[in-house]
C-alpha positions as CSV (number, residue, x, y, z in Angstrom):
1,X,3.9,-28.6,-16.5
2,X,3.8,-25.7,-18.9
3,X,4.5,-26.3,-22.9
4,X,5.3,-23.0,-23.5
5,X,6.6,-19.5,-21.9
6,X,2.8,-18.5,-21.2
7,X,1.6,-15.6,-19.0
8,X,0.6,-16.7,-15.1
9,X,-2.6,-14.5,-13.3
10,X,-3.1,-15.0,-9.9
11,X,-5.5,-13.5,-7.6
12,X,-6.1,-13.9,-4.1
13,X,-8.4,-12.2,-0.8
14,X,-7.9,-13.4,2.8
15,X,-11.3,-13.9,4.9
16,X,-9.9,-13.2,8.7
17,X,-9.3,-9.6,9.1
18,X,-5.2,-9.2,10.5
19,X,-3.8,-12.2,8.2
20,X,-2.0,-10.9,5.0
21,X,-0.7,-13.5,3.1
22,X,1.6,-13.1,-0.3
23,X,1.3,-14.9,-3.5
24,X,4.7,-15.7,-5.8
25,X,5.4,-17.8,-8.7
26,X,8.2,-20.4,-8.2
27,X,10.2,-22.6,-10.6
28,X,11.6,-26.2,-9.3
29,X,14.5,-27.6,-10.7
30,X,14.6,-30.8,-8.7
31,X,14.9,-30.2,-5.2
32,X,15.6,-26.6,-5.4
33,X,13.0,-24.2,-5.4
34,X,13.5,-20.3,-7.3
35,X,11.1,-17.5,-6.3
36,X,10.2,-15.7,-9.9
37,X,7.7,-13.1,-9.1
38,X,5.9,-12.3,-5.7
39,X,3.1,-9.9,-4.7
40,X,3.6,-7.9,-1.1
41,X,1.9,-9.2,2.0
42,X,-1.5,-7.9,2.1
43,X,-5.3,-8.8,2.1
44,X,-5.6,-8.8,-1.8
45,X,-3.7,-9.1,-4.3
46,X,-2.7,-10.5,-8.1
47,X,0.3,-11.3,-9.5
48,X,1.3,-11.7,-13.3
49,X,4.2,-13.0,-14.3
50,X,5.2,-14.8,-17.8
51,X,6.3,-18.3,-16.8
52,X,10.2,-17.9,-18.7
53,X,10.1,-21.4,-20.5
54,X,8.6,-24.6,-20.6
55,X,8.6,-26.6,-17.3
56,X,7.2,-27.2,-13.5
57,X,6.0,-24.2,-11.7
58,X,4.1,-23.8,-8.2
59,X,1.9,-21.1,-7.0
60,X,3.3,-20.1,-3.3
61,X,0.9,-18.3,-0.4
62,X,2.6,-17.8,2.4
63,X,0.9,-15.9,5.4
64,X,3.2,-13.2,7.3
65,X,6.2,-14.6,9.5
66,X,4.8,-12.9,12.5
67,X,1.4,-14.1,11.9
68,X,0.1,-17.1,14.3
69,X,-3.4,-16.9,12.8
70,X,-3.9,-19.7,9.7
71,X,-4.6,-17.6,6.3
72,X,-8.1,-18.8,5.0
73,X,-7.9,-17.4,1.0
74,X,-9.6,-17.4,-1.9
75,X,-7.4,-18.1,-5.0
76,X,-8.0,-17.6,-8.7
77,X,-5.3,-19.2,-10.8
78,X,-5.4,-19.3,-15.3
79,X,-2.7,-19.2,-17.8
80,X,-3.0,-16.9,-21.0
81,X,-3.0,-18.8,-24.0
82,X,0.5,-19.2,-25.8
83,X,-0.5,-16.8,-28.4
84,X,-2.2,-13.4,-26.1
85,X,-4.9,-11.8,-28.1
86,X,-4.0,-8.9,-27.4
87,X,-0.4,-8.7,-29.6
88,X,-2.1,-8.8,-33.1
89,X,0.0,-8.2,-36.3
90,X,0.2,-5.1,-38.3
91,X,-1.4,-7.2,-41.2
92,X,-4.3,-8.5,-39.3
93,X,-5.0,-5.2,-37.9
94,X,-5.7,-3.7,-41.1
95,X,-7.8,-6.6,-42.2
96,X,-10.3,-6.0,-39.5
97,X,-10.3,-2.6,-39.9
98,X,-11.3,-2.9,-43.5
99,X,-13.4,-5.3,-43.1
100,X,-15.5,-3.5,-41.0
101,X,-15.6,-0.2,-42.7
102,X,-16.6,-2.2,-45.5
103,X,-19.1,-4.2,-43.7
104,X,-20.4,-0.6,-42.0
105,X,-20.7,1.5,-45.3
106,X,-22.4,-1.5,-47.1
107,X,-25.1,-1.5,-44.2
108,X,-25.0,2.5,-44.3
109,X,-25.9,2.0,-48.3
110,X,-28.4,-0.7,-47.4
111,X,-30.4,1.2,-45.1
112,X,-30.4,4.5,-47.3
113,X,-31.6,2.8,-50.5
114,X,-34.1,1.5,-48.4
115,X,-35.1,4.6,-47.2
116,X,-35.3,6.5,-50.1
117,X,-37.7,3.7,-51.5
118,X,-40.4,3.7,-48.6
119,X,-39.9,7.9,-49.0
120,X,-40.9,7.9,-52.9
C-alpha cells in the first residue's frame, strides 16, 4: 500500500523469442480493478507512471491474447521517493552553486599560494 502519490518504474524482458508480454499499473478499489498506465506488447519494455494517491496498486503482465506460449520475464519494480531529487527549489539551487564556486576558488587560491611558495 503506497503512503503517498509516488512515481512507479517498471521494467521487464521476455526470455522465449515470439512471447510479448505488456506491463500496466492497476488500482483496486475492492473488487474492481482500473488499468492506470500500460506499456504495448513487446519483448521489452518500462513503464512509469505516478501512482495518483495513497492506496493498493498491482503490477499487471499479461502475455498477448493470441499467444499459447507461457511468458518467462524478468521484472524490475521500485518506487521514487515521495520527494524526487530531481525537482530542487530555486533556493537550494543557488546554495549549491555558491557553495561550490566558493569551495572551487578557495582550492584555486590554495593551490596558487602554494605554488608561488615552492617557485620563490
Amino acid at each position: 500500500m503506497l503512503q503517498a502519490a509516488r512515481p512507479y518504474h517498471a521494467y521487464f524482458d521476455a526470455f522465449e523469442p515470439g512471447v510479448r508480454p505488456l506491463s500496466g499499473l492497476a488500482s483496486r478499489a475492492g473488487r474492481s480493478v482500473n488499468i492506470l498506465a500500460a506499456s504495448p506488447f513487446s519483448m521489452d519494455g518500462k513503464l512509469r507512471h505516478v501512482a495518483p494517491e495513497p492506496g493498493d496498486y498491482a503490477m499487471v503482465l499479461e502475455n498477448q491474447p493470441a499467444s499459447r506460449q507461457r511468458a518467462k520475464v524478468k521484472v524490475r519494480v521500485w518506487l521514487e521517493s515521495a520527494i524526487s531529487p530531481r525537482e530542487v527549489s530555486p533556493q537550494r539551487r543557488l546554495a549549491v552553486i555558491l557553495i561550490s564556486t566558493i569551495v572551487f576558488f578557495g582550492i584555486v587560491s590554495f593551490s596558487a599560494v602554494k605554488l608561488r611558495d615552492e617557485a620563490r
